[in-house]
N, C-alpha and C positions, 0 to 999 in steps of 0.2 A: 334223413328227412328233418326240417325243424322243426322247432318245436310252437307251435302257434300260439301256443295257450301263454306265453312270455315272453309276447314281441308284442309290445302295445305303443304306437307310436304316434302323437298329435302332432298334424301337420298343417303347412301354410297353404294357400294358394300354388300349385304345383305345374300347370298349365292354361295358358291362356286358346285354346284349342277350343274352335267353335266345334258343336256339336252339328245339327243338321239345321236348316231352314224349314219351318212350316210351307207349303205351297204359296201362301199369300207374303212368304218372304218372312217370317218372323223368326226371333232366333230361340234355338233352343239346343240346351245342354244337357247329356246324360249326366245325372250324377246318383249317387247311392246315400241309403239312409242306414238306422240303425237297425242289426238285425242280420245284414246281407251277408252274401258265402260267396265266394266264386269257387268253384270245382271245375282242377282240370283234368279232363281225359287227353288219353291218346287215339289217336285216330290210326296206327301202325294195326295195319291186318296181320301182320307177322306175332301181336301179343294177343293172342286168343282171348282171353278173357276181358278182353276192351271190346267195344264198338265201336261202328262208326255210322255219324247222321247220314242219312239218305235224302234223296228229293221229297218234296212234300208240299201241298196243299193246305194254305194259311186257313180255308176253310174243313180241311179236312180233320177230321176227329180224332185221326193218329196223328197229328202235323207233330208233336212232339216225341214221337217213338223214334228209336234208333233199333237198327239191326245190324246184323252181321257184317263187314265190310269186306272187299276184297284191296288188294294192296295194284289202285289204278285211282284216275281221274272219278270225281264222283259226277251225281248228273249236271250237279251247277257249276263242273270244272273246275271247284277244289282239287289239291292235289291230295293223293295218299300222304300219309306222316302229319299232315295236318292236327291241329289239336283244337276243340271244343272246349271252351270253359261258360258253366251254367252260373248263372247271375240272379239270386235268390233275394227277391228284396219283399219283404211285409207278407210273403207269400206267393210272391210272381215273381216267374222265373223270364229271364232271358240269354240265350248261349249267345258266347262270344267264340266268332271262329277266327284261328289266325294262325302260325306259324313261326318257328324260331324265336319260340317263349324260354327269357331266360332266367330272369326275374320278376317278380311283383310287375313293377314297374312298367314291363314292358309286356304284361297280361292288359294292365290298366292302359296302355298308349294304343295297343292293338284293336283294343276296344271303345276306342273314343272315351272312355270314361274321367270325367275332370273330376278333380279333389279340389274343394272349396276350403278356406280358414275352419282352423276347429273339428275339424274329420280327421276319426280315432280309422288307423288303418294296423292289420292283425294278418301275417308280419310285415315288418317294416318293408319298405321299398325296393333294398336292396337284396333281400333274403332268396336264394336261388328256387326257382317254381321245378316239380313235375306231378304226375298226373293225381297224385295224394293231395297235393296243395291245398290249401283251403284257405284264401285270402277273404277276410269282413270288414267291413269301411260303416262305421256309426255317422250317423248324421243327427246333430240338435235338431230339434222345431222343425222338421219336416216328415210330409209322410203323403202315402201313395191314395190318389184321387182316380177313380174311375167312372168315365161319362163312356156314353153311346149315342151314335152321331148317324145320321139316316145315308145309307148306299144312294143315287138315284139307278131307277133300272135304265133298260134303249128298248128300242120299237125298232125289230127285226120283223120284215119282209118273207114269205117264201112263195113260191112259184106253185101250184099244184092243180093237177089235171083233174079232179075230183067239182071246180068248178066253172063255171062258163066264165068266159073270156075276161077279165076286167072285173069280175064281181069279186068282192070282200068278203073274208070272214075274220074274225077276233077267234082265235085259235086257244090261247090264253091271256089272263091280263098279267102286267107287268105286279112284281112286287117289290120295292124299296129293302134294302139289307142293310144290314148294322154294321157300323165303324165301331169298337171298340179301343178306347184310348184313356192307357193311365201314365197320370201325370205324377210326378215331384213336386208334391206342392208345400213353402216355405210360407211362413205365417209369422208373426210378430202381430201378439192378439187376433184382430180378428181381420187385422192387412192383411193382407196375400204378397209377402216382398219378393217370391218370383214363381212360376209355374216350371217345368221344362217335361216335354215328352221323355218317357221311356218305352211304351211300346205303344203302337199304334197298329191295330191290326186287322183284320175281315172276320166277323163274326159271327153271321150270316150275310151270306151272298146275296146279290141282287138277283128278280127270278125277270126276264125276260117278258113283252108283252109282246106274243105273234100273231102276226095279220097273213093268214092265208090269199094270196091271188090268183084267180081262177085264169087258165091257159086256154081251157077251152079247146086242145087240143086232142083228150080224146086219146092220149097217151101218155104213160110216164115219164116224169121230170125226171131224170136222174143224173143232172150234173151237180158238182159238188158244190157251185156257187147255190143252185137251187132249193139243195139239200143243205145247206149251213144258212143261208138266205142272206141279204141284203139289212144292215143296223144300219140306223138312222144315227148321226156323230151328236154326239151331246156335252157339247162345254169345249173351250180351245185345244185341251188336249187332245181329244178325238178328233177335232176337228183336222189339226195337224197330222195326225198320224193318217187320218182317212187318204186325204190331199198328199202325203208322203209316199204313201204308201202307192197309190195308182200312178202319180207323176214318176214311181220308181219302176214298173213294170210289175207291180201290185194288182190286186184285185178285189172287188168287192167281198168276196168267201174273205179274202186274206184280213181283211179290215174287218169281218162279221167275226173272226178265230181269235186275232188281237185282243177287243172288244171282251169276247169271252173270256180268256184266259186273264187279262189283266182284273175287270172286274171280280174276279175269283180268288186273287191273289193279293190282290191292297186295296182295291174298291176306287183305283184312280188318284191315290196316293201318294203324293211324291214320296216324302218321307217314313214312307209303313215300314215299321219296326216289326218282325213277328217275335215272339219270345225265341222262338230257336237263333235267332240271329237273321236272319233273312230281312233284305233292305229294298225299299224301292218300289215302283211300278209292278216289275217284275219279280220281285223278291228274291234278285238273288244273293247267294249264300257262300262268302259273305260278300255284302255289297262293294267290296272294296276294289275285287274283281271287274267291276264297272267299268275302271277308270281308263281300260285298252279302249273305251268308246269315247272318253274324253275328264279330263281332269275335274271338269264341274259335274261330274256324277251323283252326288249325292243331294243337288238340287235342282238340275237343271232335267225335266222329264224327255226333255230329245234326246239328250245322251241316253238316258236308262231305255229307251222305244230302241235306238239303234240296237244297244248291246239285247235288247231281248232281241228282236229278229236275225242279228247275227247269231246269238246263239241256238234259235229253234232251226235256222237255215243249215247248222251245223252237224246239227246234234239228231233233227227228224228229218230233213231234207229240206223243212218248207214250215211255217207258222200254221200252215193247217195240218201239218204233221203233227205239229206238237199239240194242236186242237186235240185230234183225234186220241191221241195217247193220253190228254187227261181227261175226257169223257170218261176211261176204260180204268186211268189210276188215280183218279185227280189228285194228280201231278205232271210234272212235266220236267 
């Protein structure tokens, strides 16, 4: 193993490698400051005393626990042997997940991470990595900024025989959830000379406003469109996916599961970072895996809509599949 503690290496500009696009198209670059660790695991179920990350809910309170693996596909279709490296900056962590890590260098390529002029990296680039590694990247006059940014909720629909025909009830009101997002932020006094996202994540979820409508029927509702009920699309992205989704031999349940599962998982985010690595709409793990839906993955929210419904089509039978299974894990 090397030795880390005397391998200190100031480097140039190393990659012109755009990181991800804001939604509204703006650009932004992972990069690291001073301070940072990367630690890499192995993901091999055959070395007992490793882990391996699991599926997880960006909202969920364990989203960062790992357990026990078996040696197969995990739920986001990672493979086994895969390797997790944790990314430790001012105190906030983000794993990078990736595959046939050989050195430094190709920890930091797998990871999207650019090295800017004047970034002290420990060891040097070309130093062979395994799951002991401990690669630190210093960064001058930067340092990590944390804002929180309002979810909107949707106004779902449901069906229920409890009232006369057409009548209304407000079942619950809607509540607005937190975007949490820390930045990279570079100063030169008290200029701001660049921001760049490193995570961006669901902090608290958005809660739903339900509108009971009475049947008047006099007998139980018990279809699944009924019971998951009819969301109203709010902003283009839903609106596409609504309209996709029925012009595909979709369904209103199907677009009410969507709806759910997405707002739970990045709050309608193209680019949500979760610390564990997890990208995207969908957050999957790692986002890279996207790209069998299409090469513009990483900004383009129809690609990340497609691979999520192929993959709940795959994996639970159907997106209300995968609904129901995070009601129960929240995850999916």
């Amino acid at each position: 193993m090397a030795d880390h503690r005397k391998q200190t290496k100031t480097l140039r500009s190393l990659s012109k490698r755009q990181w991800t696009k804001i939604a509204a198209g703006a650009l932004a670059v992972v990069a690291l400051v001073g301070g940072s660790a990367i630690v890499v695991h192995s993901h091999n179920a055959r070395q007992n005393s490793l882990t391996q990350v699991t599926s997880y809910s960006a909202t969920d309170s364990n989203a960062l626990s790992v357990s026990r693996g078996t040696d197969r596909e995990d739920l986001r279709g990672g493979k086994a042997g895969d390797t997790y490296v944790t990314v430790k900056i001012n105190g906030k962590n983000r794993a990078v997940v990736g595959s046939h890590f050989t050195d430094v260098k190709s920890v930091l390529d797998q990871g999207d991470i650019t090295l800017e002029t004047g970034d002290v990296v420990k060891p040097s680039l070309k130093t062979k990595v395994n799951e002991s590694t401990v690669i630190t990247i210093e960064r001058a006059d930067a340092n990590l900024e944390t804002s929180d940014a309002a979810i909107g909720f949707n106004t779902v629909t449901k069906e229920t025989s409890d009232l006369p025909k057409g009548q209304q009830k407000v079942e619950s009101e809607g509540q607005e959830g937190v975007m949490e997002t820390t930045s990279l932020v570079t100063k030169a006094g008290k200029k701001t000379i660049s921001s760049n996202v490193f995570t961006s994540f669901v902090k608290k979820a958005p809660v739903d406003k339900v509108i009971l409508v009475g049947t008047g029927s006099g007998s139980s509702v018990s279809s699944a469109a009924a019971n998951i009920g009819s969301t109203v699309p709010a902003g283009e992205m839903q609106q596409w996916a609504h309209d996709y989704l029925l012009s595909n031999g979709g369904s209103e349940a199907d677009f009410t599961a969507t709806v759910y599962i997405i707002s739970h998982e990045s709050g309608w985010r193209v680019n949500a970072q979760n610390p564990s690595g997890a990208y995207g709409l969908p957050q999957a793990l790692p986002g890279g895996k996207m790209v069998s839906a299409g090469a513009d993955w990483a900004t383009n929210y129809q690609t990340q809509l497609k691979w999520f419904w192929g993959y709940c089509n795959t994996t639970y039978g159907s997106v209300q599949g995968a609904y129901n299974h995070w009601l129960s894990a929240h995850s999916y």
